[in-house]
N, C-alpha and C positions, 0 to 999 in steps of 0.2 A: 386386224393389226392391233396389237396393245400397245397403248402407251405409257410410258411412268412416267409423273411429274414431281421427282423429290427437291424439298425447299431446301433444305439442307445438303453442304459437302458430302459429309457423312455418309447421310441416306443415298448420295449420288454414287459414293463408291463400292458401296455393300450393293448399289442394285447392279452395276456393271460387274463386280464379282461374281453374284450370280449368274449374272446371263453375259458371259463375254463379249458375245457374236450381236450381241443386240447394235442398232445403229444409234450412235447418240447425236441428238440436233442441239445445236445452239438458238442464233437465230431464225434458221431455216432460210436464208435469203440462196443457198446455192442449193441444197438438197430437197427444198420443196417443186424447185422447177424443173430436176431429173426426175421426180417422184409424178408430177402433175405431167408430165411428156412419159411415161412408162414406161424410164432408162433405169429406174432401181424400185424395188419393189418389197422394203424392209419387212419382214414380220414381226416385230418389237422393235421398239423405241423408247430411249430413256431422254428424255426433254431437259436440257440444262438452262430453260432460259430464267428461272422464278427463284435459283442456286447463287441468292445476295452474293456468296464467298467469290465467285465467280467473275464478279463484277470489283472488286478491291483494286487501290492506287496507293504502293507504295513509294512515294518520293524520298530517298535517301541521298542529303547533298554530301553528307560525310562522305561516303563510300561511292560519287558520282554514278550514281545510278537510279532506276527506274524501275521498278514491277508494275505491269498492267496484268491485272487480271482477265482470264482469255475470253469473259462475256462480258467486258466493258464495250456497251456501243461504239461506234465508230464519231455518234453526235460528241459525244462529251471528249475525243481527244481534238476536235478540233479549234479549240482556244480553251485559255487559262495554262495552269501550269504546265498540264502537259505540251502543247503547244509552243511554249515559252523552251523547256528543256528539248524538247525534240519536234523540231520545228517540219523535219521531211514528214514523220508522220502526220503532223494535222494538217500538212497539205496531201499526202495519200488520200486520210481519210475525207477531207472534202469533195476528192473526185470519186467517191463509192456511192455511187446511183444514185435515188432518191432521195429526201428528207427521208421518208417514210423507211427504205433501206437502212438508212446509217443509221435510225435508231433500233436498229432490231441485229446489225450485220457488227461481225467485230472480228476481233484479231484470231480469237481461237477457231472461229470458223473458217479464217480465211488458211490457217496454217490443217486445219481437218480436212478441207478440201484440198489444200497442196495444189490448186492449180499453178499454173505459171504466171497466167493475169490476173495474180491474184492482186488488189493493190499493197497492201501492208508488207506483202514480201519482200520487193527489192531493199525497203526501206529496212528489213529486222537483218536483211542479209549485207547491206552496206555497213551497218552499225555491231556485224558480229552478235548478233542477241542469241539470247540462252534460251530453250522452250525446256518449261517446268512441268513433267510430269506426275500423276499419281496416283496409285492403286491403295486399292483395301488396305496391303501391308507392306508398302514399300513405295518411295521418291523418286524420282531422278530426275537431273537437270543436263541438258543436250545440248551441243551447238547447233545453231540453226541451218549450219550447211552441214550436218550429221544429219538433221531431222529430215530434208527434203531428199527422195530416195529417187522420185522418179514422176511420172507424170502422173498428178492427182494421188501420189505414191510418198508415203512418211514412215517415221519409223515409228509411232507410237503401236505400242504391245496392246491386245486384245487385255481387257480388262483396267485399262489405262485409261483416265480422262486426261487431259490440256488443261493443268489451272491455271499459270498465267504466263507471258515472259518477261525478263530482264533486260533492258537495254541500258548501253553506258550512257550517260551524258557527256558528251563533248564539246570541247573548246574550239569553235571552230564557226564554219558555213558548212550549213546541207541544207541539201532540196531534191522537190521529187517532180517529177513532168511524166507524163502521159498524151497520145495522141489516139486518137479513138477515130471509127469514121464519123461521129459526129459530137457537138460540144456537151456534151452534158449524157448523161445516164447510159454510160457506154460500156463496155469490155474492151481495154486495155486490145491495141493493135503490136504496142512498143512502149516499152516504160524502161525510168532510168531513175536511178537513185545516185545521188554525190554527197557524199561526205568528206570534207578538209579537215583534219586533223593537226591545228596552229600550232601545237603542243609539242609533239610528238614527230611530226613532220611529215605526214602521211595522206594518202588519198585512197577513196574507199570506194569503186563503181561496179552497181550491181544492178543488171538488165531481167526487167521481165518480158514475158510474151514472147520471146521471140530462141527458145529453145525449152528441152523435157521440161525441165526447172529453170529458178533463178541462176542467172549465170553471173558470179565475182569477175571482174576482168581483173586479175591478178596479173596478167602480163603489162598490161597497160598501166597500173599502178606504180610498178615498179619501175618502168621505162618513165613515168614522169616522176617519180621520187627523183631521179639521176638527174634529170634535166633542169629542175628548178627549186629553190628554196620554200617549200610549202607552209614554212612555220612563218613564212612573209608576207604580206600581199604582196605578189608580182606580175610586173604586165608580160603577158603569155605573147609572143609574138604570131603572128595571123600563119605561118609557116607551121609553128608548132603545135597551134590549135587545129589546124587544118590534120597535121598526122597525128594527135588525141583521135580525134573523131574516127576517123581510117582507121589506126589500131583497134578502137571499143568495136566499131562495126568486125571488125578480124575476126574478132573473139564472140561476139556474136553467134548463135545457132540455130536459126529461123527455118521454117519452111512457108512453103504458099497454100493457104486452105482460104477458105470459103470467107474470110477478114479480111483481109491481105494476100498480098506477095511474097517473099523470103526478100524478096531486091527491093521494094520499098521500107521491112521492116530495119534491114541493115543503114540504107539511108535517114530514116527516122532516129533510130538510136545515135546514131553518128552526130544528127544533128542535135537532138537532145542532149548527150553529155559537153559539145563545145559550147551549146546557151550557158551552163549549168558553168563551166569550168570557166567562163568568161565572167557572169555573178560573182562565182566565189572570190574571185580575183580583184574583186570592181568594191568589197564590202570587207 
């Protein structure tokens, strides 16, 4: 197996233009342990973790927004500004495995692998984030519910790296919860991301683990736009939290493997989004 380890952009994108088909590792936190169990078995490798560029933190308050570069560890979003601007992420990134994990695992890995449990997902898909791609001779910038195709399934082009994504900064409450079968260094069972939109008046819920991809409950969203003033704090009454919950689980699309059940993932999520809309309500 060869590997290339270019330090520079540059260098990164002239070596995937050569070799399209090559596998490119970030941190290696998800692809070394299909590699190490002899589920993938790459013949070339282009290593993006020693690619500074890669690792870049654009804060823009003018234009409310955010570029995180897609090889910024998962340790450094979780306090300081970025935490301060997007607070669901640096509680994602908290619950990503180990110390030793979140300093080596990051955003572009987690969208490379495309899982469903992934953690940073729900949270770039509540927030609408952009993923920035780019080749030898050519850009492009994607929505994040374009990007995720299908299970471990994206749309990034052969000869394409992930250098960072975009997310807004919002006026508002979000938060992220996960339940795992156990507290700490776990794979996501059921996860939930909520974003309040005070501004705007809007509500953003977006479930992992528990279908192909991240799932937006766009029905649910909208059924409580109707129901309540979001640009308010309001007390949600125990009736109407009670059908949040039942709709997110609706919309939900789980099965039962070797983690879970499909019937506890939907009562999890259910329960995760009324904690979540019950917070945002209370702050």
């Amino acid at each position: 197996m060869s590997v290339l380890v270019p330090r520079t952009l540059q260098d990164a994108l002239q070596a995937t233009a050569a070799n399209p088909s090559a596998q490119l590792i970030q941190g290696g936190t998800d692809l070394m342990v299909e590699i190490n169990f002899n589920h993938r078995k790459p013949t070339d490798v282009i290593a993006l973790r020693r690619v500074d560029e890669l690792k870049s933190v654009n804060i823009d308050i003018k234009n409310s927004q955010i570029t995180i570069g897609a090889g910024l560890p998962y340790q450094q979003m979780e306090h300081g500004e970025i935490a301060l601007h997007l607070p669901a992420l640096a509680q994602a990134a908290r619950t990503v495995g180990s110390p030793q994990i979140r300093s080596a695992g990051s955003i572009g890995g987690n969208l490379g692998t495309c899982s469903p449990a992934g953690d940073a997902l729900p949270v770039l898909s509540a927030l609408n984030a952009t993923v920035n791609l780019q080749s030898a001779d050519s850009s492009r910038a994607i929505s994040i519910h374009d990007f995720m195709v299908g299970v471990k399934r994206n749309a990034r082009m052969p000869g394409e790296i992930i250098v960072s994504t975009t997310l807004p900064i919002v006026s508002g409450w979000q938060g992220y919860s996960k339940v795992g079968v156990r507290n700490a260094m776990v794979i996501s069972v059921a996860s939930c991301c909520l974003v309040v939109d005070r501004i705007n008046g809007t509500i953003a819920v977006a479930l992992g683990a528990v279908g192909p991809t991240i799932i937006r409950c766009r029905e649910t969203e909208s059924w409580l736009a109707a129901q309540v003033d979001l640009k308010a704090k309001t007390t949600v009454s125990p009736n109407l939290l009670q059908e949040f919950g039942d709709r997110i689980a609706t919309e939900s699309k789980p099965i039962d493997d070797h983690r879970s059940t499909a019937a506890y993932r939907r009562h999890a999520v259910a329960v995760l989004a009324r904690r979540m809309l019950t917070r945002a309500n209370a702050q």
